[in-house]
C-alpha positions in Angstrom: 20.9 -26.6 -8.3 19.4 -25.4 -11.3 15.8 -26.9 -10.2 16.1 -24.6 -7.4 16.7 -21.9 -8.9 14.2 -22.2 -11.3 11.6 -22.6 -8.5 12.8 -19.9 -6.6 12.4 -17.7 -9.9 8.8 -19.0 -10.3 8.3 -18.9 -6.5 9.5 -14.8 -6.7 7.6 -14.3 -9.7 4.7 -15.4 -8.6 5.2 -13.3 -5.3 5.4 -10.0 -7.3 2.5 -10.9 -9.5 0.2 -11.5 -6.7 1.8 -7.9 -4.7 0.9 -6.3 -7.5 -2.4 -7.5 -8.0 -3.4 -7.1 -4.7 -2.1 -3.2 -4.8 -3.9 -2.4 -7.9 -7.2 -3.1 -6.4 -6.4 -1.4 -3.3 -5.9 1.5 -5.6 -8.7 1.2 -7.2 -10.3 0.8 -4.2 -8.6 3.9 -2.5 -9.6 5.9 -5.7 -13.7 4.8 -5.6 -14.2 4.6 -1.9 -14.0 8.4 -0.8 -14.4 11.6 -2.8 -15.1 15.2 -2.1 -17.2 17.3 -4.7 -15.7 20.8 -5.0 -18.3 22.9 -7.0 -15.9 25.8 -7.7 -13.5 23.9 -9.8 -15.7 21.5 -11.1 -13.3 18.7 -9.7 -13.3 15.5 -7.5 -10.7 14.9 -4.8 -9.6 11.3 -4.0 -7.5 9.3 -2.1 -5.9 7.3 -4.8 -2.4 9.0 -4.5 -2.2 7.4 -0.9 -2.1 4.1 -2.3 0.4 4.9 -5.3 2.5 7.0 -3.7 2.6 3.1 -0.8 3.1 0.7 -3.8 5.6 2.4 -5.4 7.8 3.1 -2.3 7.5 -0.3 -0.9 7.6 -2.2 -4.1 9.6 0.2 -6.5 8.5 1.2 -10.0 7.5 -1.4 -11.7 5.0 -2.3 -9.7 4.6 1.3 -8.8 3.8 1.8 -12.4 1.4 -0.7 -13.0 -0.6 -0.5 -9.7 -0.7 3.1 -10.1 -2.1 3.3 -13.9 -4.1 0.5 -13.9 -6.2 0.9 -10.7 -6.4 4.5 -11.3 -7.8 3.8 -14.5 -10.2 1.2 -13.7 -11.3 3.3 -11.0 -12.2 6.3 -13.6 -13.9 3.9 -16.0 -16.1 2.1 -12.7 -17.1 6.3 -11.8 -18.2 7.0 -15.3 -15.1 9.4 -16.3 -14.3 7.1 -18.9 -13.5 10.6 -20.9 -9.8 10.5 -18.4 -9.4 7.0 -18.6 -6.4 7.0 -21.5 -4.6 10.1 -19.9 -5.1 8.1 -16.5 -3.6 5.1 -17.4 -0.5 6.8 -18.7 -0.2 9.7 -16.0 -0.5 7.6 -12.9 1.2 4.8 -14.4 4.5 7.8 -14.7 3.6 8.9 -11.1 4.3 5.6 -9.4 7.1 5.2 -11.5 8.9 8.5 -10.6 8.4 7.5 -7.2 9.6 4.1 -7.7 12.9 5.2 -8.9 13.6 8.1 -6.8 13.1 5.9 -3.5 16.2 3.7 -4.5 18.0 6.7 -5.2 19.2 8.5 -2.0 20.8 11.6 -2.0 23.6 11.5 0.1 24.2 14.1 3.0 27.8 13.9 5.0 26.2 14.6 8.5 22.9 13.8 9.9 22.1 17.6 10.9 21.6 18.5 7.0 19.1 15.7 6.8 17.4 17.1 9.7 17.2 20.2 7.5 16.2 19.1 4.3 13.5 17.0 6.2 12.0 19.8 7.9 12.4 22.6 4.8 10.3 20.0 3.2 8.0 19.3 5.8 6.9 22.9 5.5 6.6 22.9 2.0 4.0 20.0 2.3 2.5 21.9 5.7 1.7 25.2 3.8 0.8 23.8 0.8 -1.6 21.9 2.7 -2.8 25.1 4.5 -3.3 27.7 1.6 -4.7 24.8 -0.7 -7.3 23.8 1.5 -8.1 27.1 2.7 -9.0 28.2 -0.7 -9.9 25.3 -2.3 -12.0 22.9 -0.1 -13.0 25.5 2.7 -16.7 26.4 2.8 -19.7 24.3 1.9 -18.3 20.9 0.5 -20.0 17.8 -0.3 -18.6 14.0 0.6 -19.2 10.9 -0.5 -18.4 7.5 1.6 -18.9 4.1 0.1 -18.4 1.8 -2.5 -19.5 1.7 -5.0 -19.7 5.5 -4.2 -23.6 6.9 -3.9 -25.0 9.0 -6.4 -25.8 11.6 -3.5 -23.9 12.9 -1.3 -23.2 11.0 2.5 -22.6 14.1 4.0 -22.6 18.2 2.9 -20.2 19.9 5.2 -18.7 23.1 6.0 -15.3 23.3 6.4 -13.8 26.7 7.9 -10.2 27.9 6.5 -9.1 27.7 10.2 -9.3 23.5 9.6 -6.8 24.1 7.1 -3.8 25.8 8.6 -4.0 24.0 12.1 -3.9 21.1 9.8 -0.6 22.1 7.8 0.8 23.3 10.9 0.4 20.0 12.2 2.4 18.2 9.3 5.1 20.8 9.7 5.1 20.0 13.1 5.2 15.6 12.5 7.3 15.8 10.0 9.5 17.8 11.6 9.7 15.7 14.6 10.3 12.4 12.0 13.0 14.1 10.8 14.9 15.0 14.4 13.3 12.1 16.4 13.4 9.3 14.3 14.9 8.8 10.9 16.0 11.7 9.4 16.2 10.5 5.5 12.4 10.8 5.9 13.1 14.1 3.7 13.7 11.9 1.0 10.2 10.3 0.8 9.0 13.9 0.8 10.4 15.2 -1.5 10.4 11.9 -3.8 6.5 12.1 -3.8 6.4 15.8 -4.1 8.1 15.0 -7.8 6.1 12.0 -8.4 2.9 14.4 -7.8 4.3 17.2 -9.8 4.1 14.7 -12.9 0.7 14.2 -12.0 -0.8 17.8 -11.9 1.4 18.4 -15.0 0.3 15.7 -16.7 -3.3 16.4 -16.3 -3.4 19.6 -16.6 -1.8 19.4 -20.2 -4.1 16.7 -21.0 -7.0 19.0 -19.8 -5.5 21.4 -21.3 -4.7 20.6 -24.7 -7.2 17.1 -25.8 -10.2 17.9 -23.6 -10.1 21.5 -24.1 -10.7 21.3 -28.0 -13.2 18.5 -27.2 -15.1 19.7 -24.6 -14.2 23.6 -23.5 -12.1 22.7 -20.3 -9.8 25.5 -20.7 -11.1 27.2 -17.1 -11.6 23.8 -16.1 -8.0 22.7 -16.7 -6.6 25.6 -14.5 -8.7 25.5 -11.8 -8.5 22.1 -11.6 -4.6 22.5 -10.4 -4.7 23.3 -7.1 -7.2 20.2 -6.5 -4.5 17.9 -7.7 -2.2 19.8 -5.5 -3.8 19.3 -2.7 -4.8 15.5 -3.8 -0.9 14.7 -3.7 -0.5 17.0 -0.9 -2.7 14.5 1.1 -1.7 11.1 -0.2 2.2 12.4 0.6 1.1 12.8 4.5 -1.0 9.6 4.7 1.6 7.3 2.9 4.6 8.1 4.5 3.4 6.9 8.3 2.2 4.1 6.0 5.0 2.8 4.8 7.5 3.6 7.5 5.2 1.5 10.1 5.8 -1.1 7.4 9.4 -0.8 6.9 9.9 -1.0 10.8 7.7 -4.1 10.8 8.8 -5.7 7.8 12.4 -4.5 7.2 13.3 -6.5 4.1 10.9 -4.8 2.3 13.6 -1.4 2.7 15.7 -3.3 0.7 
């Protein structure tokens, strides 16, 4: 008996060691592959926070924690910001956790119906977030880069019209919305778990922009205007996670658990 214990602890450990491997690279990967250059703020958006916010709701926040702030990391050292690397490690590292721990820890509603409103009331937070962000932020001329490693110029220059912007938020008011009545309506909960779990992270770097970079290096204006891109970077990896991870859960049910 106690053999087989022991081999089903190895057996597990080795499990979780090899999830979270393979979820740190996809980070990593998420983080390196696809960028978009906003002149005006001087910032980068990613795809990172797609994968973080998916380990950490699948796996919890351990490996939340670790997938988060080590891919992140390794992906700002592989694109040269080697400058964020420290404030990475520790601020995505949080992220995933807060997002970790909040998943396991349901509010609990006495009727369906106030799920389906908490669900929608946050489904329209993300929607016009989505819309005003991106509308001011990465309408106009933007440029893109695809690949990895990522090209030094850009794949494409584009111009985006503010119009993209709020048929796109009104079309994550209107999913989530239909999630929330149609399917499962604790869906709210996800929301606004990785609305927190972003909060941290445009907090976190914005007081690390703020207060080590801007003595260093001048980023005061930076560190401001550099707020609404990581809104908008969480804003995005909250709508392509959660379709993510609920095809998963339906697939793979133990994982809920």
């Amino acid at each position: 008996m106690v053999i087989r214990m022991r081999r089903r602890t190895t057996a597990s450990t080795a499990i979780r060691l090899s999830i979270t491997a393979i979820f740190t690279s996809l980070v990593f990967v998420a983080t390196t592959i696809f960028s978009i250059s906003v002149p005006q703020t001087r910032g980068f958006f990613n795809i990172g926070e797609t994968m973080v916010y998916t380990t950490a709701l699948l796996f919890g926040p351990f490996v939340g924690a670790f997938a988060g702030g080590v891919g992140s990391m390794l992906a700002d050292l592989f694109l040269g910001y080697s400058h964020y690397a420290p404030a990475t490690l520790v601020i995505k590292a949080c992220e995933g956790a807060v997002v970790g721990v909040l998943t396991q820890r349901k509010l609990k509603f006495s009727s369906k119906l106030q799920w389906k409103v908490f669900t929608v009331t946050f489904g329209l937070i993300a929607g016009v977030l989505l819309g005003v962000i991106g509308s001011l932020y990465y309408s106009g001329s933007v440029e893109l880069y695809i690949g990895f490693p990522p090209p030094e110029n850009p794949t494409w220059n584009l111009f985006v019209p503010k119009f993209f912007w709020y048929v796109l938020g009104g079309l994550v008011v209107l999913l989530v919305g239909l999630m929330g009545f149609v399917f499962e309506p604790e869906f709210g909960w996800l929301i606004i778990t990785t609305l927190i779990g972003g909060s941290v992270m445009v907090i976190g770097y914005f007081i690390y922009q703020q207060f080590f970079l801007g003595p260093l290096f001048g980023y005061y204006v930076i560190a401001i205007a550099e707020i609404p891109v990581n809104i908008g970077q969480m804003t995005i990896g909250l709508i392509v996670a959660l379709p993510i991870v609920r095809t998963i859960w339906r697939s793979l049910p133990s994982l809920k658990g």
